[in-house]
N, C-alpha and C positions, 0 to 999 in steps of 0.2 A: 202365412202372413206375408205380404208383401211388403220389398225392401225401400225404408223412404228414403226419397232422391231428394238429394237439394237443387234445384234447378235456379237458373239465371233470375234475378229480380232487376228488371230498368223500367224505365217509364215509357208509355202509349207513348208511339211518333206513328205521325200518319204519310210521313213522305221518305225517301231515300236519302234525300240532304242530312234529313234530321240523325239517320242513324250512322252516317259516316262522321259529323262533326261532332256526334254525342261520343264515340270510336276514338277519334280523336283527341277528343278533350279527356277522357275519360282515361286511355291508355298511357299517354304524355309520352315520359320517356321510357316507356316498354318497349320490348323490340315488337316489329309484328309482321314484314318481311325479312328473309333471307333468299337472295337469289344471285345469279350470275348479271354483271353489270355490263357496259359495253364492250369493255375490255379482257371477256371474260373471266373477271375475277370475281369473287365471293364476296356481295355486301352487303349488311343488314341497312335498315331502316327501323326507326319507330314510328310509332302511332302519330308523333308530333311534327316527323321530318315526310313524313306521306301527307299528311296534312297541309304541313306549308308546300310541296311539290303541287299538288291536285288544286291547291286556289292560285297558286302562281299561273299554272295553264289556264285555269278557269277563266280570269282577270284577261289573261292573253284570248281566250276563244270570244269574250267579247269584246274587244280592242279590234277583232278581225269582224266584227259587223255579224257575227251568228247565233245571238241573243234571237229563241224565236224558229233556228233553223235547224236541220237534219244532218249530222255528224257520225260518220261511220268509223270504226277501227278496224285496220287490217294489217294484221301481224299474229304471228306465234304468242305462243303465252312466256308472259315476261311479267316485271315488276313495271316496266313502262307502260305495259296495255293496260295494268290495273289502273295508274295513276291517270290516265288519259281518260281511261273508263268514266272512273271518277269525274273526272273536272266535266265530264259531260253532264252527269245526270244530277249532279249537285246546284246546274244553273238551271236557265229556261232553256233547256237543249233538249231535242230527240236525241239520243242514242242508238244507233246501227250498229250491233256487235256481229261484224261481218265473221261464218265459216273461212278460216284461211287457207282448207283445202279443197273449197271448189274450182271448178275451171274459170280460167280468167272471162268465160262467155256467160257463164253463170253470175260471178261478181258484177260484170260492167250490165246485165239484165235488172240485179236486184238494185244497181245504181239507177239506172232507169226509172223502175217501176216505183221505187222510195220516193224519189225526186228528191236525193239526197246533194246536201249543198257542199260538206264539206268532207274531209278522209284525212284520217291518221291513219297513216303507209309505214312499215318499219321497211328496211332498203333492199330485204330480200322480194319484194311485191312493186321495185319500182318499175318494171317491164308492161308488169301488170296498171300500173297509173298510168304509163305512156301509151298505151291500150285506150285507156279509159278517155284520154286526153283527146283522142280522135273518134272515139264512135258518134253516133248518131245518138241525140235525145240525151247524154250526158248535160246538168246541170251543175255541176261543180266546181265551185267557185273557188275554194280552197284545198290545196293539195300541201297539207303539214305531215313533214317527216318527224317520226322519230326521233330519229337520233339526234334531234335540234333539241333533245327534252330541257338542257338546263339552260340555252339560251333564251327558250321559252318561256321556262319558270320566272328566272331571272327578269324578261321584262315584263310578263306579268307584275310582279311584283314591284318592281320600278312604278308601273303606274298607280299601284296601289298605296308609295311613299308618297307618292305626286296628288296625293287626294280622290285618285278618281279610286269608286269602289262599288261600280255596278254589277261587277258577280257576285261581290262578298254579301250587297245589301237590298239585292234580289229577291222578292218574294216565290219562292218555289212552293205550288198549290198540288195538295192531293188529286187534284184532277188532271196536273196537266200529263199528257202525252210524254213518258221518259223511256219509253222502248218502245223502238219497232223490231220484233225477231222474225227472220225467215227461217222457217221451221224445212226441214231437211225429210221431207218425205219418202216413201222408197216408193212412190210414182209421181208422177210431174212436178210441177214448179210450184217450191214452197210457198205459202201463203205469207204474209206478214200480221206476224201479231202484232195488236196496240194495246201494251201493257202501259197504264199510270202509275202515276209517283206511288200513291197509296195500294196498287194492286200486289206493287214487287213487298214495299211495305209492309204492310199488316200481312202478307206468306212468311216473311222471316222475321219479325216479330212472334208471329205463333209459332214457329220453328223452333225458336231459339227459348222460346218459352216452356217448351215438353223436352230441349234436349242440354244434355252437360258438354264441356267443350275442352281442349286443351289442345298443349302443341298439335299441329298437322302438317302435311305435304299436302301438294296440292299437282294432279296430273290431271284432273278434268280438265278438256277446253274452258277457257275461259268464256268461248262466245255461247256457251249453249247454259240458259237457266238454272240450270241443276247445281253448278260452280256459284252462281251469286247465294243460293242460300244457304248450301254446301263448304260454303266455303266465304266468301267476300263480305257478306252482310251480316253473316255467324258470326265472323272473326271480329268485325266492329261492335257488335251489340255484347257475344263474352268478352272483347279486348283478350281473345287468343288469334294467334295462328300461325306459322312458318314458314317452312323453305317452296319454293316454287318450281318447280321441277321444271327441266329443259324440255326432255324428253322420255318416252315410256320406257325406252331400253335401259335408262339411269335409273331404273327404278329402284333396283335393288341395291345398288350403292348409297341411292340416297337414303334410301329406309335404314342402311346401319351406320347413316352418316350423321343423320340429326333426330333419329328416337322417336319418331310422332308418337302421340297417345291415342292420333283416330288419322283417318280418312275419309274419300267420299267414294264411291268408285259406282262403275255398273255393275250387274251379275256375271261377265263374261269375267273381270278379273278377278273375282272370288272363286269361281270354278278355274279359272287357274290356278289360284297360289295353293288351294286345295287337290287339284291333281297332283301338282309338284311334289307336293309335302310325301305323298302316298309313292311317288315315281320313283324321289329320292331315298325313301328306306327301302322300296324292294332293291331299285338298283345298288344299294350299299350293302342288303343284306341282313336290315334291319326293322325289316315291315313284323314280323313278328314280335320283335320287342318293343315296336309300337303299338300294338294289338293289343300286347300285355300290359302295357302302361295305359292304357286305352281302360282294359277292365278293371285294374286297379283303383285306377281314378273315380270312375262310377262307382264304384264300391262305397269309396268315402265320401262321396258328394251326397250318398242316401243315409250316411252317419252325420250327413251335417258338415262332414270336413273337405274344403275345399285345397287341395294341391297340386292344380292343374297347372300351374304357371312354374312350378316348380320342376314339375315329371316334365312339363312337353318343353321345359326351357333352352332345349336346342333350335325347337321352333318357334318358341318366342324371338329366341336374339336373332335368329336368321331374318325376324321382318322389324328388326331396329332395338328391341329388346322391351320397350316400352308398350308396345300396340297391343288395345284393349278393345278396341269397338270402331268397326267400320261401316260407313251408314251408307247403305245399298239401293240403289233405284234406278230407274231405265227401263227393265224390263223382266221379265217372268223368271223368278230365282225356285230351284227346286228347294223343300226344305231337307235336302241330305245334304246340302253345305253350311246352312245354319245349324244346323246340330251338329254339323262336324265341324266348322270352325269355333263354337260356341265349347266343343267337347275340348278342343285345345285352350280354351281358357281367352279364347275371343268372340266375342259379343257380335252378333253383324245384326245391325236395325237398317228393315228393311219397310219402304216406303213404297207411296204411289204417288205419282205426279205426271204431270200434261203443261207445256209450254203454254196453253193457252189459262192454267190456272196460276200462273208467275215460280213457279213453276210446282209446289208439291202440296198436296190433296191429304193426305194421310199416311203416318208413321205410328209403328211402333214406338214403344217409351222402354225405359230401362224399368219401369214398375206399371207398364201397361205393355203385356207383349203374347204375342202368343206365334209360337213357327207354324212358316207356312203361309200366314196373311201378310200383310202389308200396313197393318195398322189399324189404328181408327183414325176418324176426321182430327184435324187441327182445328184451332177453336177458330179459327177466321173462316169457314167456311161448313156445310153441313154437306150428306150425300146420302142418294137414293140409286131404285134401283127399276129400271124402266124394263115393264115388261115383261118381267120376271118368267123363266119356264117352272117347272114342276120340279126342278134343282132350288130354284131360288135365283140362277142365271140371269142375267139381263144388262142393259146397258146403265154403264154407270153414270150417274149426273149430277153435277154440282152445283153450288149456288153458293155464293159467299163476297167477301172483297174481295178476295184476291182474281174474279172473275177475270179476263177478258174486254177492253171495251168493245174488242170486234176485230175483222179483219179491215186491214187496209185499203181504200178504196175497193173494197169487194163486199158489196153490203149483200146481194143473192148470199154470198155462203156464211154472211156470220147469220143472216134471215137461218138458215139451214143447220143449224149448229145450236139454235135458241128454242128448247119448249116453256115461252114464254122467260121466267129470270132465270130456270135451268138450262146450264149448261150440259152439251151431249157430249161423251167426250171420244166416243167411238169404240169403247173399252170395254169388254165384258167381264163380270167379275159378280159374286155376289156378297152379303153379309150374313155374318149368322147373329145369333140368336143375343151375344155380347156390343154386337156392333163391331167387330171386326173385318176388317172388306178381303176379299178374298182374292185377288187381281186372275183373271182365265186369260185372256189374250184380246187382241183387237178385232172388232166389228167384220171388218171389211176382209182379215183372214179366213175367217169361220169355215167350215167346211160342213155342208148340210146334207147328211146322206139321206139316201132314198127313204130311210125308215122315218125319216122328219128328224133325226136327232142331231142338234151342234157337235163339232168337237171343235175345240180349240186346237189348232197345230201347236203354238206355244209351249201348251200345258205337256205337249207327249215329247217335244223335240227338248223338254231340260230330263223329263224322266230318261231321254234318251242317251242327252250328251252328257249322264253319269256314266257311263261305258268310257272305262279310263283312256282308251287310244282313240276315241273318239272327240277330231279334232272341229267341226260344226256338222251343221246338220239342218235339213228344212224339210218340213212335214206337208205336205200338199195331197190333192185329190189327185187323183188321176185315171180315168175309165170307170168311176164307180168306187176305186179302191184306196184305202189309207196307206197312201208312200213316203217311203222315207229315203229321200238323198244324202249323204255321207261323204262326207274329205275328212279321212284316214290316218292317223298317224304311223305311218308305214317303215319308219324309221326305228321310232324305238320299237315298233311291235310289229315284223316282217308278216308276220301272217295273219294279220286283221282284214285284210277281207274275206278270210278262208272263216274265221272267227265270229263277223260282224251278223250272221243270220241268227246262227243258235244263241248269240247275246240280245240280240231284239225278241227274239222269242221267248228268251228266259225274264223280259221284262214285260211282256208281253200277259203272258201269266198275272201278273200282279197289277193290272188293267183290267176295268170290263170289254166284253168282247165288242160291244161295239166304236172302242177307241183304239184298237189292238191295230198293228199294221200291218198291211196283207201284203205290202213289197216293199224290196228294201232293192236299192240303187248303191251305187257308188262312183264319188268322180277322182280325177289324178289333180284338179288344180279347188282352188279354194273357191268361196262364190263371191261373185261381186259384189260390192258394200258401195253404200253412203258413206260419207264424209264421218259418221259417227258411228263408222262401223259395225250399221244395221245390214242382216243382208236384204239384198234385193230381190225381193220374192218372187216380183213379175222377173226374174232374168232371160227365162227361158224365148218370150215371147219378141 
């Protein structure tokens, strides 16, 4: 019998305005940030002081004449980039939530090619403005600091005691233009998406509608989609959410410093904190008596009695003492860390989503789940499966609001990206027979042997980087044959590369033969990444 959820009840908004002032109004005097302030000290906000901060800029961004125009943010994630965020997309504003660790050629390109009018800089990127201040094809008319946020607000709001109140009493339309995102490829220059008010909308409305919410941290970049409904637009619609972390190396202070009861994370930091767990009892001495608390536990979970949280509660408090369910997406998670972080008495819901769908396609529920998929559709949108092989295989494609209007001045590739209102989304994955989507890997990966059959690299390279010293790893063709490159953890485990063959072979086994990999590699330094910590696959070339 399945467990009833109570899930979130608010009412239909069809734009992003509507779910930040309903957040708002709705939360008042709740807290709903904690983060480090200018000075870096520790300060909270409520729902009501984020609110009056976000219309005060707002009131200011159109006083500056950009009612209409294209406003980018460039800065680290802060409680200022949210509130800025905000005052953007709450008016008639585009929003640029600029990557802030591309190369300053990359930034002042995507200025360019936006034909963006205005920037919010925080002071560590002012090098990077006086860059920008001189290139060629720069249109930028406004270059607002940060750190001016309460002079800002302040006369925002001044004009708004003065009667004038054209952001407050601005018609913001489900259609207009409230994001453009340059998507961070791992070949050439990112596209820009043109997400509406109603596309980001109605993705976190049905988001927030399949899932339960409480305290969180917050490490996702803020510029990249996954954080807005993961985290920002969540937070408004359950009026939960928390501390906002500086940095990833603060992670684990921060986790036993304010209790989340979730987070959002990719699959690369769940295969962390799950190696760790395992690193730190062999290295103490205690991997055995984790094994045995391990079988214990299964014991009584099949009488019904659930004491997980209890037996593994040294490693509950290690990740804040609270943490119940971390909701996972980005990319290809094996399911031996859902059933291993799940067997600790932590839930991970694991999703599917594409930047170009605002951003997420399909999740798991706490009473709709099954390990190993990624979900079913959210109710804003439906999906199919193009082309299916004799697996069921094929490309995954959406159709829904939360679509896409298209790319940016690049009508060829959104033409190329459209069979008819379906969206292609480049992803291979199939559904079975529940409707459950099954995520394989991306299109343009694939590796097609001579026999005619796919293999997804993805799919072998998480079976892979289960091999506890194994620190990444990319799965590519090479002469006909399935390779596997390798960066080593060489440190705690001196003899893994003497190790690493006869552990691919022994995984290898538990593979059909035709996705089994016939050489294995290994390098001394890490591989090169995107900005989001994807690697870069073409590196070699």
């Amino acid at each position: 019998m399945k467990k009833k959820i109570k899930y979130a009840d608010f009412p239909d908004m069809n734009t992003v305005k509507d779910i930040v002032i309903f957040g708002g109004k709705k939360g008042g005097d709740k807290p709903q940030y904690t983060f480090y302030n200018f000075d870096g000290e520790v300060e909270m906000k409520t729902f009501a002081q984020v609110n009056y901060d976000l219309t005060g800029l707002g009131q200011y961004l159109y006083k500056l004449g950009l009612r209409g125009k294209k406003v980018a943010i460039l800065s680290e994630n802060s409680y200022y980039w949210i509130a800025c965020y905000f005052s953007i997309i709450t008016g008639k504003i585009t929003a640029i939530p600029m990557d802030p660790k591309l190369p300053d050629d990359d930034i002042i390109d995507i200025m360019v090619r936006s034909g963006c009018n205005a920037v919010y800089y925080s002071e560590d990127f002012k090098d990077t403005v006086e860059k920008m201040k001189k290139a060629d094809g720069v249109v930028i008319e406004q270059y607002i600091r940060i750190e001016d946020f309460y002079s800002m607000v302040e006369e925002g709001h001044n004009e708004v005691k003065n009667g004038v109140k054209s952001y407050l009493e601005d018609e913001v339309l489900p259609s207009d233009l409230a994001f453009l995102v340059y998507t961070s490829g791992t070949t050439g220059k990112g596209k820009g998406v043109m997400l509406s008010q109603e596309n980001v909308a109605a993705d976190s409305v049905a988001s927030c509608r399949v899932m339960t919410g409480g305290p969180a941290i917050g490490f996702l970049p803020l510029h990249h989609a996954f954080s807005w409904v993961g985290a920002l637009f969540s937070g408004n619609l359950l009026t939960e959410w928390g501390f906002i972390c500086r940095s990833l190396k603060d992670i684990q202070k921060d986790l036993n410093t304010y209790h989340p009861q979730n987070f959002s994370a990719v699959p690369l930091a769940i295969e962390t904190i799950y190696k760790k767990i395992w690193f730190t009892a062999k290295k103490s001495g205690r991997e055995e008596i984790l094994k045995k608390g391990l079988k214990i536990s299964n014991f009584l979970l099949k009488l019904g009695i659930d004491k997980r949280r209890k037996i593994f509660s040294e490693i509950i408090n290690n990740l804040g003492g609270n943490l119940e369910m971390i909701v996972c997406g980005g990319a290809y998670l094996d399911e031996q860390y859902e059933k291993g972080m799940e067997a600790f008495g932590i839930k991970i819901i694991n999703g599917y989503g594409i930047t170009e769908c605002s951003p997420a396609v399909t999740c798991n529920r706490l009473d709709a789940y099954k390990v190993g998929s990624v979900g079913i559709p959210l109710p804003c949108n439906e999906i199919k499966i193009k082309d299916p092989d004799e697996d069921g295989v094929g490309e995954i494609c959406v159709r829904g609001k939360n679509v896409m209007m298209g790319y940016y001045n690049e009508p060829e590739a959104t033409a190329a990206v459209f069979d008819g209102d379906w969206f292609l989304t480049g992803d291979y994955g199939y559904i079975d027979e529940d409707g459950f989507l099954f995520f394989k890997g991306r299109k343009k990966n694939l590796i097609i042997l001579s026999n005619g059959k796919n293999v997804s690299p993805e799919e072998i390279e998480d079976k892979l980087s289960t091999i506890e010293y194994v620190k990444e790893v990319v799965v590519y063709e090479e002469n006909g044959y399935i390779t596997a490159e390798f960066f080593l953890d060489t440190v705690d485990t001196p003899d893994a590369k003497d190790r690493i063959k006869a552990d691919v072979n022994e995984i290898n086994r538990k593979m059909p033969t035709y996705k089994q990999v016939a050489r294995v590699k290994t390098r001394d330094t890490e591989f090169p990444k995107t900005t989001t910590l994807k690697i870069l696959r073409n590196y070699k070339k």
